[in-house]
N, CA, C and O atoms as a GROMACS GRO file, in nm:
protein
  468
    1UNK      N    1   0.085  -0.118   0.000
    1UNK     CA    2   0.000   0.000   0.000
    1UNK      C    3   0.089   0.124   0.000
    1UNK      O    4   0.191   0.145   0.066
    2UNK      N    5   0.031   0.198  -0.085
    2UNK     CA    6   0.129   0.368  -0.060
    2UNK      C    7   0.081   0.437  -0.004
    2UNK      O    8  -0.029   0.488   0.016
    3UNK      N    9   0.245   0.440   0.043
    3UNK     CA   10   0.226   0.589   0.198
    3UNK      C   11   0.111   0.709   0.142
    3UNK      O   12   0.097   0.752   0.028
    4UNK      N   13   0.044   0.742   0.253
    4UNK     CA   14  -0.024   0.882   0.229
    4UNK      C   15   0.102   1.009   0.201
    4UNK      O   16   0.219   1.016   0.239
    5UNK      N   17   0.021   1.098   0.120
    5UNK     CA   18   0.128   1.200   0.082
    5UNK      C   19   0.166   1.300   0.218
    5UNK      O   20   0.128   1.249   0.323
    6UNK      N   21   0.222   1.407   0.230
    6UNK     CA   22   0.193   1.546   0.373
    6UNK      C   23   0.103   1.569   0.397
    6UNK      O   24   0.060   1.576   0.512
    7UNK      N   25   0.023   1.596   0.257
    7UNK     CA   26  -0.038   1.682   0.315
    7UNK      C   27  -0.217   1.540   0.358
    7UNK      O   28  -0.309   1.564   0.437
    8UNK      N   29  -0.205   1.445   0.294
    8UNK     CA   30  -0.330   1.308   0.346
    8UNK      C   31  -0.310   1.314   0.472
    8UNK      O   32  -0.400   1.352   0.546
    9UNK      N   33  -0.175   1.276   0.524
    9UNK     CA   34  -0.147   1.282   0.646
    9UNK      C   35  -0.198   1.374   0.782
    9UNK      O   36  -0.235   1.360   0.899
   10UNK      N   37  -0.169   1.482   0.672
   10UNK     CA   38  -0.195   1.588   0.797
   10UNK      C   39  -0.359   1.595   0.774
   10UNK      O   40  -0.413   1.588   0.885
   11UNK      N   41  -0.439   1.604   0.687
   11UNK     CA   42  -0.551   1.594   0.690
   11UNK      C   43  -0.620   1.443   0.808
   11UNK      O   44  -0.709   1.470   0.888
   12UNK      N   45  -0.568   1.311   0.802
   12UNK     CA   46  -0.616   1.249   0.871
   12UNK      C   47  -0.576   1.260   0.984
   12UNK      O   48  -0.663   1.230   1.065
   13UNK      N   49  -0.421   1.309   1.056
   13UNK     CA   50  -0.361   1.395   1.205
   13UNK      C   51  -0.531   1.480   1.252
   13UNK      O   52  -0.597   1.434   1.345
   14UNK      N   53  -0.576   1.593   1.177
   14UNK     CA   54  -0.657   1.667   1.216
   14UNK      C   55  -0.800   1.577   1.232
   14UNK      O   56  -0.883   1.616   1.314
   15UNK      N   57  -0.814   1.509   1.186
   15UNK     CA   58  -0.965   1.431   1.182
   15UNK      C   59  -0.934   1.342   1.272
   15UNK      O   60  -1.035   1.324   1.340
   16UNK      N   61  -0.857   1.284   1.305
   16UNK     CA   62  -0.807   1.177   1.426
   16UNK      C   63  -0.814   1.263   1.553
   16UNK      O   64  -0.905   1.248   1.634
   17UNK      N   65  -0.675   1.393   1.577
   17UNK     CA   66  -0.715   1.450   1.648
   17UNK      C   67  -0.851   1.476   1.733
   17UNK      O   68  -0.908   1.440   1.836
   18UNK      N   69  -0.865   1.572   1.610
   18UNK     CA   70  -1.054   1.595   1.672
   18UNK      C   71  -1.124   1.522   1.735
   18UNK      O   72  -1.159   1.553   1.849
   19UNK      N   73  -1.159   1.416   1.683
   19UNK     CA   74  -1.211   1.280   1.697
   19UNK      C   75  -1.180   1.221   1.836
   19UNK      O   76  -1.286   1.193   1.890
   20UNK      N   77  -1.060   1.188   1.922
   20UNK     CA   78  -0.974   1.139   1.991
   20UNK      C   79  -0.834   1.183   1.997
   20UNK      O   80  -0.752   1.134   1.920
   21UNK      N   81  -0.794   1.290   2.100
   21UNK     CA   82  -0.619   1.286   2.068
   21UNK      C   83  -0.538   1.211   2.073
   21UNK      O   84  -0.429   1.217   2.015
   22UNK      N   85  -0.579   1.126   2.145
   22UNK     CA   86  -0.476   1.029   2.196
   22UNK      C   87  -0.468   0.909   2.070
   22UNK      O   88  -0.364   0.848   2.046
   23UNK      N   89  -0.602   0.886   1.990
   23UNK     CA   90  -0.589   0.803   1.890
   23UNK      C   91  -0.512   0.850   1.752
   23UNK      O   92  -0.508   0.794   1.643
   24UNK      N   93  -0.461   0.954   1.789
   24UNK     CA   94  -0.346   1.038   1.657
   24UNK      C   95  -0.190   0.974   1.684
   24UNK      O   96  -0.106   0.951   1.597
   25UNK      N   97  -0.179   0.957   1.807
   25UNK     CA   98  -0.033   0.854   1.821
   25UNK      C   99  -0.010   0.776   1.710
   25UNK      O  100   0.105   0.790   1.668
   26UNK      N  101  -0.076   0.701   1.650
   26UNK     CA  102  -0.054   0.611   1.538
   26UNK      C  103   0.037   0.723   1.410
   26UNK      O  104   0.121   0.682   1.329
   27UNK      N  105  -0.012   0.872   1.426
   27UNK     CA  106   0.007   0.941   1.365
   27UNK      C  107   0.221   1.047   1.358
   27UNK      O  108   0.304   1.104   1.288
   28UNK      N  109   0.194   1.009   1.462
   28UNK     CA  110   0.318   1.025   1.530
   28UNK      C  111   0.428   0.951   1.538
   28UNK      O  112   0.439   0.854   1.613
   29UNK      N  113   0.528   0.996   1.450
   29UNK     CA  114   0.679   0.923   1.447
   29UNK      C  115   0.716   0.891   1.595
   29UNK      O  116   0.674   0.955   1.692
   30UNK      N  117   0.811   0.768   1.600
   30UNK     CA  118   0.845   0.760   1.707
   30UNK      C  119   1.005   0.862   1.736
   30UNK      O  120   1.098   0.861   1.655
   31UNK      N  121   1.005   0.923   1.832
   31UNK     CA  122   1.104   1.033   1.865
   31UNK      C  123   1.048   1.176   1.832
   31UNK      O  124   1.118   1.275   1.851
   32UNK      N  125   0.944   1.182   1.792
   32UNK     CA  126   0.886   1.359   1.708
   32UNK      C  127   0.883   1.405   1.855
   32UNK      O  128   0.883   1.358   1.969
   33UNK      N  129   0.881   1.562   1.768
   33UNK     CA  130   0.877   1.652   1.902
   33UNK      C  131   0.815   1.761   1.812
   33UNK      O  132   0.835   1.779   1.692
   34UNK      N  133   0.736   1.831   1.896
   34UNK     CA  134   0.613   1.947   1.888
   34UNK      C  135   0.698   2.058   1.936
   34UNK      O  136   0.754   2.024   2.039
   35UNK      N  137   0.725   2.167   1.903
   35UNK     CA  138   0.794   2.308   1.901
   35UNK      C  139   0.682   2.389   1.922
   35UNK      O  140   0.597   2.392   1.833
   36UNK      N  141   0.667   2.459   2.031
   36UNK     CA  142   0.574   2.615   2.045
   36UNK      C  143   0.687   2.718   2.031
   36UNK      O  144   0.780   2.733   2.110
   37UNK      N  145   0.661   2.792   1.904
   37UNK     CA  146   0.770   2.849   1.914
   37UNK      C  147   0.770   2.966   2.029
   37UNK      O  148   0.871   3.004   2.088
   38UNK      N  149   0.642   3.015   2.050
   38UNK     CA  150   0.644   3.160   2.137
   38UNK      C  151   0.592   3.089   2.304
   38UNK      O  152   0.554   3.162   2.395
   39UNK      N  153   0.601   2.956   2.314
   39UNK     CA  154   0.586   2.961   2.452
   39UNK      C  155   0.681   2.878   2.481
   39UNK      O  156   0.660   2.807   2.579
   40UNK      N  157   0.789   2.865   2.420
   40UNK     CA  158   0.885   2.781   2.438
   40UNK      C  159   0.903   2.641   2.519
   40UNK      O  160   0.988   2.585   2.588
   41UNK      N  161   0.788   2.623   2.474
   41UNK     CA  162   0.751   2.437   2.513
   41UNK      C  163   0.801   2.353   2.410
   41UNK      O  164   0.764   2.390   2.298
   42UNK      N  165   0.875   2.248   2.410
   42UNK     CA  166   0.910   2.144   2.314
   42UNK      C  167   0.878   1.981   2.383
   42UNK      O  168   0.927   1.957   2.493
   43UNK      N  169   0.817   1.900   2.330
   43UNK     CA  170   0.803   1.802   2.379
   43UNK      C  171   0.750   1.684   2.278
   43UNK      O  172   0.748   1.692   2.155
   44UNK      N  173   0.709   1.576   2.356
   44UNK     CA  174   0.674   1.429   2.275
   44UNK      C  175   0.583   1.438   2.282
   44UNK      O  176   0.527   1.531   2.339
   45UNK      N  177   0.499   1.299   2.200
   45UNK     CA  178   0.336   1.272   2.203
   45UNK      C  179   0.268   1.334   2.321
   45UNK      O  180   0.185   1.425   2.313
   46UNK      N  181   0.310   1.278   2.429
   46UNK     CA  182   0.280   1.326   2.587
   46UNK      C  183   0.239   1.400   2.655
   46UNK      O  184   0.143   1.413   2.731
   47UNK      N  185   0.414   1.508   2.586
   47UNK     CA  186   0.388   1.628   2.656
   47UNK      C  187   0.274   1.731   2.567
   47UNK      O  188   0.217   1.822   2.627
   48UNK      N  189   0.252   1.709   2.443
   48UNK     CA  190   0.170   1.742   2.363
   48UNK      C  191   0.022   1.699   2.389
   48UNK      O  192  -0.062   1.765   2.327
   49UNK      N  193  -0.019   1.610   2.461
   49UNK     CA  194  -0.165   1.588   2.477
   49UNK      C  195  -0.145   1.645   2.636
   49UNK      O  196  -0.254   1.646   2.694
   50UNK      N  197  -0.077   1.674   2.688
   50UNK     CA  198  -0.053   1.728   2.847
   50UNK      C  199  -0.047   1.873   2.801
   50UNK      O  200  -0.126   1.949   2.859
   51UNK      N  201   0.014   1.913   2.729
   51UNK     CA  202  -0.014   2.108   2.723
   51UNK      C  203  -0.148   2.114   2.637
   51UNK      O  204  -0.212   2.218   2.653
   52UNK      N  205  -0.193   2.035   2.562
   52UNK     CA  206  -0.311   2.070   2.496
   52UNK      C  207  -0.420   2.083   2.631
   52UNK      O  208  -0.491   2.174   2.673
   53UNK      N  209  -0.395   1.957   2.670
   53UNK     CA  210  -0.504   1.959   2.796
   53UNK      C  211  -0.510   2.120   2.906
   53UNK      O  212  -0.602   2.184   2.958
   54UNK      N  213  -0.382   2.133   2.903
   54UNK     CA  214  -0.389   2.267   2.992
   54UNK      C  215  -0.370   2.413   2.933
   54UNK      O  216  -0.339   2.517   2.991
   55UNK      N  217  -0.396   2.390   2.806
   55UNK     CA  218  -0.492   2.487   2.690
   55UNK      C  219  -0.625   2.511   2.714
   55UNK      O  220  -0.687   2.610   2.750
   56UNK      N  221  -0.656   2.395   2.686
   56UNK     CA  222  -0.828   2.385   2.695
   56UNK      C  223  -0.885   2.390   2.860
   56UNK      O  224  -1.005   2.414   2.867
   57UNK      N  225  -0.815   2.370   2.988
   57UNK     CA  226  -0.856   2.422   3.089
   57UNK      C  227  -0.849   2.568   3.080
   57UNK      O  228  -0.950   2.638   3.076
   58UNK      N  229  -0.707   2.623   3.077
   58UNK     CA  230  -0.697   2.754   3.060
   58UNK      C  231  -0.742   2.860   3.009
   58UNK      O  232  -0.735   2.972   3.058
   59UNK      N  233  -0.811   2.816   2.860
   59UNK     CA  234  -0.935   2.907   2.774
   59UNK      C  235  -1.044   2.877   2.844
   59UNK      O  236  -1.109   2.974   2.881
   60UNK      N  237  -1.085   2.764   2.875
   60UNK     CA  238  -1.195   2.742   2.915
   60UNK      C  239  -1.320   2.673   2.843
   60UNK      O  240  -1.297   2.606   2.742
   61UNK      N  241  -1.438   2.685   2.885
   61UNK     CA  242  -1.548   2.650   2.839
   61UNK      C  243  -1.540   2.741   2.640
   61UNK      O  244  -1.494   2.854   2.624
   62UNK      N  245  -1.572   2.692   2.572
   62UNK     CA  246  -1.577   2.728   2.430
   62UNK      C  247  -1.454   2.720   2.364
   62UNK      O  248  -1.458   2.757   2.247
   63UNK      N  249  -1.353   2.685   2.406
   63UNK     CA  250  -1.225   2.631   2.333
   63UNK      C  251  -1.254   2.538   2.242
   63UNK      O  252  -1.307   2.430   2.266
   64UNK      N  253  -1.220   2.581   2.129
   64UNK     CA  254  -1.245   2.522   1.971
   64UNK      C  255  -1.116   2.532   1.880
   64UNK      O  256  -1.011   2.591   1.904
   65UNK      N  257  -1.143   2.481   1.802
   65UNK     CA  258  -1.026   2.490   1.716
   65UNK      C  259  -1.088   2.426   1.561
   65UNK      O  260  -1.164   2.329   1.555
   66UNK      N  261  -1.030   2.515   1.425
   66UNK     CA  262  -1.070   2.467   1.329
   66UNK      C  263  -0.988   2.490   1.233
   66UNK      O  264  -0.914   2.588   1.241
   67UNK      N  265  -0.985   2.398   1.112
   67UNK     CA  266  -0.864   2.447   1.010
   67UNK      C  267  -0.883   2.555   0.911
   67UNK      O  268  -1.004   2.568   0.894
   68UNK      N  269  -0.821   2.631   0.844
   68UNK     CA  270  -0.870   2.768   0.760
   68UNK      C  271  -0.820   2.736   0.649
   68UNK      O  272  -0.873   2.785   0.549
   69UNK      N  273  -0.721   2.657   0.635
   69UNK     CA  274  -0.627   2.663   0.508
   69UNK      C  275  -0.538   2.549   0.550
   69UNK      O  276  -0.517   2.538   0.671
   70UNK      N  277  -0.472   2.442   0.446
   70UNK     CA  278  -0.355   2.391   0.455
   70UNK      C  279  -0.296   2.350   0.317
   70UNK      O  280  -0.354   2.356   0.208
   71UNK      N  281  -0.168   2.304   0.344
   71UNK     CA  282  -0.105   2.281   0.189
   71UNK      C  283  -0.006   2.184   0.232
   71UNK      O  284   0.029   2.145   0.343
   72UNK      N  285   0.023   2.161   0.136
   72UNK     CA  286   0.136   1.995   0.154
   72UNK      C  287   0.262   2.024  -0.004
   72UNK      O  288   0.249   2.057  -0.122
   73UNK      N  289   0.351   1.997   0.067
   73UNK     CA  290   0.493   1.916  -0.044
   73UNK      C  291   0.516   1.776  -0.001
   73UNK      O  292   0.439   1.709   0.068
   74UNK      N  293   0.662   1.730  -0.062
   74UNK     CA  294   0.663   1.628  -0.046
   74UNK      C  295   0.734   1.622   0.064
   74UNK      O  296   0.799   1.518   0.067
   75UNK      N  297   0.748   1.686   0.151
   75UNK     CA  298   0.840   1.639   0.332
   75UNK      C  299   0.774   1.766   0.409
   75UNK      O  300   0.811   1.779   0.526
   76UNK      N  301   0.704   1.839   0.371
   76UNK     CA  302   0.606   1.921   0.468
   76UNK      C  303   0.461   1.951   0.488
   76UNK      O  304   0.450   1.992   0.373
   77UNK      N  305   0.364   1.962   0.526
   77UNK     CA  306   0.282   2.058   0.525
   77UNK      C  307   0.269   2.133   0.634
   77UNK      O  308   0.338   2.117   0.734
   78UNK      N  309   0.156   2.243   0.617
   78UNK     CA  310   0.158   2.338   0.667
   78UNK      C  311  -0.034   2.333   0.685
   78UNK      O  312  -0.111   2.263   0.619
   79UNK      N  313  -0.070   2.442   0.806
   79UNK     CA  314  -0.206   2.475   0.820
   79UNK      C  315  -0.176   2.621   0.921
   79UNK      O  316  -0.101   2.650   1.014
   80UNK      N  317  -0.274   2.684   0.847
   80UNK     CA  318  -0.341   2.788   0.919
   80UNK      C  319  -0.499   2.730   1.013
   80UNK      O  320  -0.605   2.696   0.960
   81UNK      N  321  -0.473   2.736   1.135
   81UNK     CA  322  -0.577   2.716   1.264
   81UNK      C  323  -0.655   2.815   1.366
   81UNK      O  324  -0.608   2.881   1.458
   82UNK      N  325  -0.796   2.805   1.318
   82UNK     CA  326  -0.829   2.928   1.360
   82UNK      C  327  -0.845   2.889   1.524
   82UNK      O  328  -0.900   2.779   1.526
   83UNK      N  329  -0.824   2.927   1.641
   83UNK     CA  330  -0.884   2.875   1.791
   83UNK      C  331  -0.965   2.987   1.844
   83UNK      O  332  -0.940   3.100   1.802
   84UNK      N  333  -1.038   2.974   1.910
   84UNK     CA  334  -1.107   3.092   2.016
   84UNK      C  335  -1.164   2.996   2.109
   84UNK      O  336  -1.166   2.876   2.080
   85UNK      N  337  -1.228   3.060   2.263
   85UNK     CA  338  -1.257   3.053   2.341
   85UNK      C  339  -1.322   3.113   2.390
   85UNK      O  340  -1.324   3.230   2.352
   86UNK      N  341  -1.410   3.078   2.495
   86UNK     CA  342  -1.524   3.223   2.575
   86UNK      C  343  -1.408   3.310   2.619
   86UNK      O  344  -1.425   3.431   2.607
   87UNK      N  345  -1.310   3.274   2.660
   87UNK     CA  346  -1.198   3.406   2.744
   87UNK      C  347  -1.132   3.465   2.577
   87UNK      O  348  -1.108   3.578   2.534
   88UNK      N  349  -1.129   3.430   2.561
   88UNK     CA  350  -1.092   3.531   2.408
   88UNK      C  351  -1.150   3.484   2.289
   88UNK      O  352  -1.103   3.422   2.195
   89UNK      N  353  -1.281   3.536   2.318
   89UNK     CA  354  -1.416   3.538   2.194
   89UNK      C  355  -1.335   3.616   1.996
   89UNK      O  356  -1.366   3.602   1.878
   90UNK      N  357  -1.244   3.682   2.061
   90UNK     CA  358  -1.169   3.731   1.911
   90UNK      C  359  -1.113   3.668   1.848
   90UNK      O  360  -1.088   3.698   1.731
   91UNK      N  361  -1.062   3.522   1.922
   91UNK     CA  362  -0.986   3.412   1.878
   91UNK      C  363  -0.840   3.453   1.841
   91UNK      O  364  -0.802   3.570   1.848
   92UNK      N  365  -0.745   3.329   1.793
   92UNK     CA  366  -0.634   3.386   1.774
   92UNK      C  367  -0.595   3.260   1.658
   92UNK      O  368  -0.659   3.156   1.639
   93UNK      N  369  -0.460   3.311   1.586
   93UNK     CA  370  -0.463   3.243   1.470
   93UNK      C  371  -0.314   3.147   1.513
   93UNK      O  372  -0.219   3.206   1.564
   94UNK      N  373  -0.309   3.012   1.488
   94UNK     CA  374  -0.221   2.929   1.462
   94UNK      C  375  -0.180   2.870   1.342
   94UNK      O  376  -0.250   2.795   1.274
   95UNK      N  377   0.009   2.926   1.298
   95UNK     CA  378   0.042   2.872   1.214
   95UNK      C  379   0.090   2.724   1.210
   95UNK      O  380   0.145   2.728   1.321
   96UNK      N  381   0.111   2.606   1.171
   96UNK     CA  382   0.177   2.467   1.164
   96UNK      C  383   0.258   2.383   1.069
   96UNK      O  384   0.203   2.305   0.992
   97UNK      N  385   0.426   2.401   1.077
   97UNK     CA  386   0.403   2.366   0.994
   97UNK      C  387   0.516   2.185   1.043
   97UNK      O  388   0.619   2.168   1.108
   98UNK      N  389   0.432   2.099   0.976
   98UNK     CA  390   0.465   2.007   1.024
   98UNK      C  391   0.607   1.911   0.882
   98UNK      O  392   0.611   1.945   0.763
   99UNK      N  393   0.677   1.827   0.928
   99UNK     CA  394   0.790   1.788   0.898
   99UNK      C  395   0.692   1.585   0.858
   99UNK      O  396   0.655   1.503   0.943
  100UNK      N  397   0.686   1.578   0.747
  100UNK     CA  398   0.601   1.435   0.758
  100UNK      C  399   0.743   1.320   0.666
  100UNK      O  400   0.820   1.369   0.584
  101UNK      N  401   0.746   1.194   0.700
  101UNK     CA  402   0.818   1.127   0.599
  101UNK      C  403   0.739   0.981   0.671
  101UNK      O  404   0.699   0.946   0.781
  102UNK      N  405   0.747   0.933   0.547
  102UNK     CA  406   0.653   0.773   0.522
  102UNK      C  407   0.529   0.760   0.630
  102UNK      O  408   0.520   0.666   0.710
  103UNK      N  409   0.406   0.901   0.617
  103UNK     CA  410   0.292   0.919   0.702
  103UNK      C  411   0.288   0.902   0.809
  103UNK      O  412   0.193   0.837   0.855
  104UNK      N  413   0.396   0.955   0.900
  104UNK     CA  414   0.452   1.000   1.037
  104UNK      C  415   0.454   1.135   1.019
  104UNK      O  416   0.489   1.188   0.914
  105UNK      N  417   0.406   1.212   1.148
  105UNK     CA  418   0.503   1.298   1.174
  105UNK      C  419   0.612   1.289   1.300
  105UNK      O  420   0.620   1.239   1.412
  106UNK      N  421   0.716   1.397   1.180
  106UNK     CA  422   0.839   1.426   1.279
  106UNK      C  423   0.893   1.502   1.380
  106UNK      O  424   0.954   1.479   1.484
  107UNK      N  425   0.843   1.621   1.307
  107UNK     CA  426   0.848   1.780   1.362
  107UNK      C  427   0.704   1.819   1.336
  107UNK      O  428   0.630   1.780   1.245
  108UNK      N  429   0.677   1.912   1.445
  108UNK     CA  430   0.584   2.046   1.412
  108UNK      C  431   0.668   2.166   1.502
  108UNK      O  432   0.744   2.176   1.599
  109UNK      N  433   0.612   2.232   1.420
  109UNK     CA  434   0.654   2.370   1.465
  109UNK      C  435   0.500   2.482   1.443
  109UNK      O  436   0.430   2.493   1.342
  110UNK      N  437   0.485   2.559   1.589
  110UNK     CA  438   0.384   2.630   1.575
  110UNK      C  439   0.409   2.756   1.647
  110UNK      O  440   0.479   2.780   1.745
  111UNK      N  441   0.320   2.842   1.561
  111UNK     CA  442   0.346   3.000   1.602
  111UNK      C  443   0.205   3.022   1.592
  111UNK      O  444   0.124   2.988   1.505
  112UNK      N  445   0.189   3.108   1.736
  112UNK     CA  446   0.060   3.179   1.730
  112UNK      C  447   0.064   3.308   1.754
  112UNK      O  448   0.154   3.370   1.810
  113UNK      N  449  -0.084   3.368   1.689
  113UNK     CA  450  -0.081   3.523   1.690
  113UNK      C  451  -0.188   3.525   1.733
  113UNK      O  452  -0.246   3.418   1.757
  114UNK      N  453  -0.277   3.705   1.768
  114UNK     CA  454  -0.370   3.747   1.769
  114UNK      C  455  -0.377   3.761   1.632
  114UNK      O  456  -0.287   3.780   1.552
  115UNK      N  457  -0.537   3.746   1.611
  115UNK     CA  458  -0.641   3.738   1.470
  115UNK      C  459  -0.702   3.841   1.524
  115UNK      O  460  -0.712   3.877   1.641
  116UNK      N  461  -0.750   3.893   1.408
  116UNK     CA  462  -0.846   4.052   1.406
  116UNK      C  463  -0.982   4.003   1.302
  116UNK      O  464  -1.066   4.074   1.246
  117UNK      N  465  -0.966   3.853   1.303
  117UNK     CA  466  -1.085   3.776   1.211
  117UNK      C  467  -1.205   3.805   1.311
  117UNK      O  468  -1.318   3.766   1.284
   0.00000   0.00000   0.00000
């Protein structure tokens, strides 16, 4: 069977996600590490479903998250992520861009901003 391409990948990462985080491991190279670039967290599967979790306490009740845009090559893709929350109803925008080889990922790297969406 052939590997999914970056950007299949990252499309089924986000639908797995959603769905179950913890059932996206399958999705996850073994050794990857998740980069925040502006909160300077780096970590594994782990620590990645452990800071998500204390995301979604921290926004609170209405913490969402949805995709706006993504694109794929052949060893990256990338997504624009829109998030908001009742504590910041203006939401804010997340860039991603993730590092994929034989429908693993390796790397992500993410930067977030304030959105004026």
């Amino acid at each position: 069977m052939p590997t999914m391409s970056p950007l299949e990948t990252l499309q089924l990462w986000f639908a797995t996600f959603a769905e179950d985080p913890g059932a996206a491991r399958d999705l996850w190279a073994e050794g990857a590490t998740l980069h925040a670039v502006d909160g300077g967290f780096t970590g594994d599967f782990d620590d990645l479903l452990a800071w998500y979790a204390r995301r979604r306490d921290n926004e609170g009740a209405g913490f969402a998250w949805y995709v706006l845009d993504h694109l794929g090559g052949e060893r990256y893709a990338a997504a624009v992520i829109r998030m908001v929350s009742d504590a910041r109803p203006g939401g804010w925008q997340q860039n991603a861009v993730y590092e994929i080889s034989e429908g693993k990922i390796g790397q992500v790297w993410l930067h977030e901003s304030e959105s004026a969406e």
